[in-house]
C-alpha positions in Angstrom: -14.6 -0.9 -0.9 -10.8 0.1 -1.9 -10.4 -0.5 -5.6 -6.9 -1.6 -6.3 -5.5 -1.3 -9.9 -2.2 -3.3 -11.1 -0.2 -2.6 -14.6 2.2 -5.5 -15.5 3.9 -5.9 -18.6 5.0 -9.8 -18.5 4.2 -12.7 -16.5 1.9 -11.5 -13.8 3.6 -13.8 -11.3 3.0 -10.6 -8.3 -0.5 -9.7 -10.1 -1.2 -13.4 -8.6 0.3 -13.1 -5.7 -1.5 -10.0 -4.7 -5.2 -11.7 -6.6 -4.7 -14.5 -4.1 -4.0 -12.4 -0.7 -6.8 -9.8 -1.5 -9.3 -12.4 -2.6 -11.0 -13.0 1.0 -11.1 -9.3 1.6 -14.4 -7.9 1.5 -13.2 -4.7 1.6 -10.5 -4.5 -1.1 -11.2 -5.7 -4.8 -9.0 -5.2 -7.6 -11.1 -3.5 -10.4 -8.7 -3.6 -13.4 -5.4 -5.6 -14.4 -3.5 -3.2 -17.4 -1.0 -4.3 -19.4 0.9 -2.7 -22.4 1.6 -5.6 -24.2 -1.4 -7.7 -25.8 0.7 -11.2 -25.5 1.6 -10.5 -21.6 1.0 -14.0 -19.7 -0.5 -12.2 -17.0 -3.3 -11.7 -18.2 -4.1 -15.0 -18.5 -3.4 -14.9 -14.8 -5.8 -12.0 -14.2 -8.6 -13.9 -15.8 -8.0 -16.5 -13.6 -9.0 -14.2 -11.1 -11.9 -13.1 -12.7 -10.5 -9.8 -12.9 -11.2 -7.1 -15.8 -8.4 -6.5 -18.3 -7.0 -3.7 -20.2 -4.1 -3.6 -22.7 -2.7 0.0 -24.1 -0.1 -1.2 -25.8 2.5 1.7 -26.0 4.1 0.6 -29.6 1.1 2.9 -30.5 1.8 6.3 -29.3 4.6 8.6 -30.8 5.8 9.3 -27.3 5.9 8.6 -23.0 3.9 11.6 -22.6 1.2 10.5 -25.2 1.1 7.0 -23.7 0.7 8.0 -20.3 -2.5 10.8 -21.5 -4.0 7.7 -22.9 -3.1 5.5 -19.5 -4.7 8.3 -17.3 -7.6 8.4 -19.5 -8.2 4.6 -19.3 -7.5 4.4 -15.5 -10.0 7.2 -14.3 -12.6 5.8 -14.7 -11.9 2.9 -12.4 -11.1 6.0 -9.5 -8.6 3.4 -7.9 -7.3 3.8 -4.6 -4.2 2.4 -4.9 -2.0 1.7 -8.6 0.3 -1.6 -8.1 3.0 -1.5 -10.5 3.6 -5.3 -11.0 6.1 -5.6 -13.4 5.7 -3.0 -15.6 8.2 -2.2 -17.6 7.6 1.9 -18.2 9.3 5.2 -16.8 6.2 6.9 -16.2 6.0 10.5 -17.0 4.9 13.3 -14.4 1.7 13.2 -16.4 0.9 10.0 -15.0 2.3 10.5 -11.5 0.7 13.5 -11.2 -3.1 12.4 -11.6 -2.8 9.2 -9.3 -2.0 9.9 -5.4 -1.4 6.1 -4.5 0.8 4.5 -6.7 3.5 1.3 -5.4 6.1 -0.5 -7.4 8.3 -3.5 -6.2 11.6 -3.7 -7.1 14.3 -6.3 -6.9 16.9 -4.7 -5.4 17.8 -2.6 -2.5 17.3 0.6 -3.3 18.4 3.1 -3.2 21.2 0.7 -4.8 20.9 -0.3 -8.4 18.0 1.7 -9.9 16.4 0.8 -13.2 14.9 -2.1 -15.7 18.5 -4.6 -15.1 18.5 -4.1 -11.0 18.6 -7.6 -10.9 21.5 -8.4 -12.8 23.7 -5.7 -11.3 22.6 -7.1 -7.8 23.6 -10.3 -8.6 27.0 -9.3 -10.2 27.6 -6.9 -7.4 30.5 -7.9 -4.2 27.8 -7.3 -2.1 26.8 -10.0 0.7 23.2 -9.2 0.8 20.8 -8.9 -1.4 16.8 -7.8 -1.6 13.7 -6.2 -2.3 12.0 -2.8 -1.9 8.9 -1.4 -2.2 8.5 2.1 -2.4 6.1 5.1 -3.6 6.5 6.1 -7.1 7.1 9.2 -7.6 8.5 11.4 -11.2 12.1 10.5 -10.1 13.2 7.0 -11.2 13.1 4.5 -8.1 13.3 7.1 -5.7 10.1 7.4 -4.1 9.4 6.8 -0.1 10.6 3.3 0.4 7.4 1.3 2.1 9.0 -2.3 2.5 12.7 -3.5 2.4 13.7 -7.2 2.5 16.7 -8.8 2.2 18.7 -12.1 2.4 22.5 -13.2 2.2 23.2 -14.1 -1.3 26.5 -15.8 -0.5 27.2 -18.6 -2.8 23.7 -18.2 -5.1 23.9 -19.2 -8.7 21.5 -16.6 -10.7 18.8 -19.3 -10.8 18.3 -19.6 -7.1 19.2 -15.8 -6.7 16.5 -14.8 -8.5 14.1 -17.2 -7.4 14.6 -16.0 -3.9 14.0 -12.5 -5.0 10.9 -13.5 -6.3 9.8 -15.5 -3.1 10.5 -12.1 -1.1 8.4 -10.3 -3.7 5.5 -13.2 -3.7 5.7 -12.1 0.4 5.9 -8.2 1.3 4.0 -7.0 -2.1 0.6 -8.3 -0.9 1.2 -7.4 2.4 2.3 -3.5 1.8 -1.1 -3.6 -0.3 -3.2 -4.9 2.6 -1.6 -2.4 5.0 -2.2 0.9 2.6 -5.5 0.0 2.3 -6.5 -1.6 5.3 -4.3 -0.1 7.6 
């Protein structure tokens, strides 16, 4: 069995997308859903699921480094195969990349173009005709790690409604299926 676990910090909308594509997999099970914020929406999503649920809210360490000791401490125990990153808003510290060899994050742009928490909203204000979606290895160095998955679209004439709807459609789409394919092969 490949344990999967995903952190989120906010709506959960790709936790669900990923519960729902690994839920007739015998062979993949996602052991724990983390967030670090107690009112996150996705974890109402997560229950859903009937998936196990942490929150370590970071407004209660003094520091990254202190946060992420306490996030490798909570997470061991579930010896996952693969940590999602679904949303979660943190720069993890080497101390967390470090003690996890499989961890993904999906983010909405094409990097290695507009790295960081507002990639969307430099996308969308950008000259550029395309737009996208990557996901990629995570590694110490923000949104740099091995891209895994890259999709994009033509973004001519999108208002920021449909623009970020569609990045969220692409999301709903290659984040389950990079997940099946590290773990299934």
């Amino acid at each position: 069995m490949k344990k999967i676990v995903i952190l989120f910090s906010g709506n959960g909308t790709n936790l669900e997308a990923i519960a729902e594509a690994v839920q007739e997999e015998k062979s993949i099970e996602i052991v724990c859903a983390l967030s670090n914020k107690a009112d996150a929406y996705g974890i109402k999503r997560a229950e859903k699921f009937g998936i196990k649920t942490e929150i370590l809210e970071h407004t209660s360490f003094s520091s990254r480094e202190e946060y992420d000791k306490a996030l490798v401490a909570t997470l061991k125990p579930y010896n996952p195969d693969l940590i999602v990153l679904a949303g979660f808003m943190r720069i993890l510290t080497p101390i967390f990349v470090d003690a996890f060899k499989n961890i993904i994050n999906i983010h909405p742009s094409l990097l290695p173009l507009f790295k960081g928490s507002n990639a969307i909203e430099q996308s969308f204000n950008s000259d550029m005709k395309v737009a996208g979606v990557t996901v990629h290895k995570v590694t110490s160095e923000l949104d740099s790690g091995q891209i895994l998955a890259q999709e994009c679209f033509n973004r001519d004439g999108l208002n920021w409604e449909e623009f970020n709807t569609k990045i969220k459609e692409i999301e709903h789409r290659i984040y389950p299926r990079v997940v099946k394919k590290l773990l299934l092969g």
